[in-house]
Structures are given as structure tokens and as C-alpha cells.
C-alpha positions in Angstrom: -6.5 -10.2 -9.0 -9.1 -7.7 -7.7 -8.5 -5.5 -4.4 -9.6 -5.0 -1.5 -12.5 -2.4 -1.2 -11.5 0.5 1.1 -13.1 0.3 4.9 -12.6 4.4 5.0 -13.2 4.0 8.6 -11.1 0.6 9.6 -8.3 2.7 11.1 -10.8 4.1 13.4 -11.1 7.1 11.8 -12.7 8.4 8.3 -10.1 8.9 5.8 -9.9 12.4 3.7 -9.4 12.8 0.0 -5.7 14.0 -0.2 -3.2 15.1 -3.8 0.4 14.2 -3.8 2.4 14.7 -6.7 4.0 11.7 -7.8 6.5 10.7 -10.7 4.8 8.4 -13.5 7.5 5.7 -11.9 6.8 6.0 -8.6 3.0 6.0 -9.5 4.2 2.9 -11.2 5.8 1.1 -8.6 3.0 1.8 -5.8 0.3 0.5 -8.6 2.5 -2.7 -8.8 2.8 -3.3 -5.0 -0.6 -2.9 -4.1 -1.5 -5.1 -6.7 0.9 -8.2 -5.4 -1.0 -7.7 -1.9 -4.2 -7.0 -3.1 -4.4 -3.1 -2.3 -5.2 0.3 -3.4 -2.3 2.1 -3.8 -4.2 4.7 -1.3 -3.9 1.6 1.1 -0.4 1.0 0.5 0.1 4.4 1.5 -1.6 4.7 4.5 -0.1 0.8 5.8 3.5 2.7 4.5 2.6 5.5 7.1 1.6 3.7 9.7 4.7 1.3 9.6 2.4 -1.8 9.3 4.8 -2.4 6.1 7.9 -1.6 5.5 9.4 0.4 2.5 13.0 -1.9 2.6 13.0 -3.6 -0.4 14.8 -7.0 1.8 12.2 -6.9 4.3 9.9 -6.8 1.9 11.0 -9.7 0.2 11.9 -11.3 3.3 7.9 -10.7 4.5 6.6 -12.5 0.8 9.3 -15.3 1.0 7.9 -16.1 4.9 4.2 -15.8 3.7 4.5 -18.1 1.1 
């Protein structure tokens, strides 16, 4: 499955280049998320931060169990 190219400005605002410093599992698990909705792990990030998803694992589940 391919992602979704970035709109840098969709949020209404240009997004900036940032570095966090991430372990290789965490790294991991973002990489794996994005990919079963078809985002960046950048855009994972940023939905994360903006509370558009939610990091609860159930709720999670709960959201892909109700989209399917």
C-alpha cells in the first residue's frame, strides 16, 4: 500500500522540518501505523498532536473495527 503524499500546507499552515529522537521500536511501531492508514509517520504525528487520533490502543481498535 502506498501513502498519502504530504499537503504541507492542509492544516492551514506550512509545516517545518523538525528531529526527535526516537527508539528503533518506537520508530517501529509509528512506521507500522501509518502504514495500516496509509500515512507518513510525519502524518501520524502531527494527526497524534492534534488529537484527530488517538494514541489508546482500544480506541484505536475500536475506530478500525467501526471502519470496517
Amino acid at each position: 500500500m502506498s501513502r498519502q503524499k504530504a499537503d504541507r500546507e492542509e492544516y492551514g499552515e506550512k509545516k517545518d522540518r523538525v528531529n526527535i529522537s526516537l527508539t528503533p521500536t518506537a520508530q517501529r511501531l509509528l512506521d507500522q501505523q501509518g502504514a495500516a492508514m496509509g500515512i507518513s509517520r510525519s502524518e501520524l504525528i502531527e494527526r497524534l498532536a492534534r488529537g484527530l487520533i488517538s494514541s489508546n490502543p482500544e480506541v484505536r481498535s475500536l475506530g478500525g473495527f467501526c471502519a470496517n
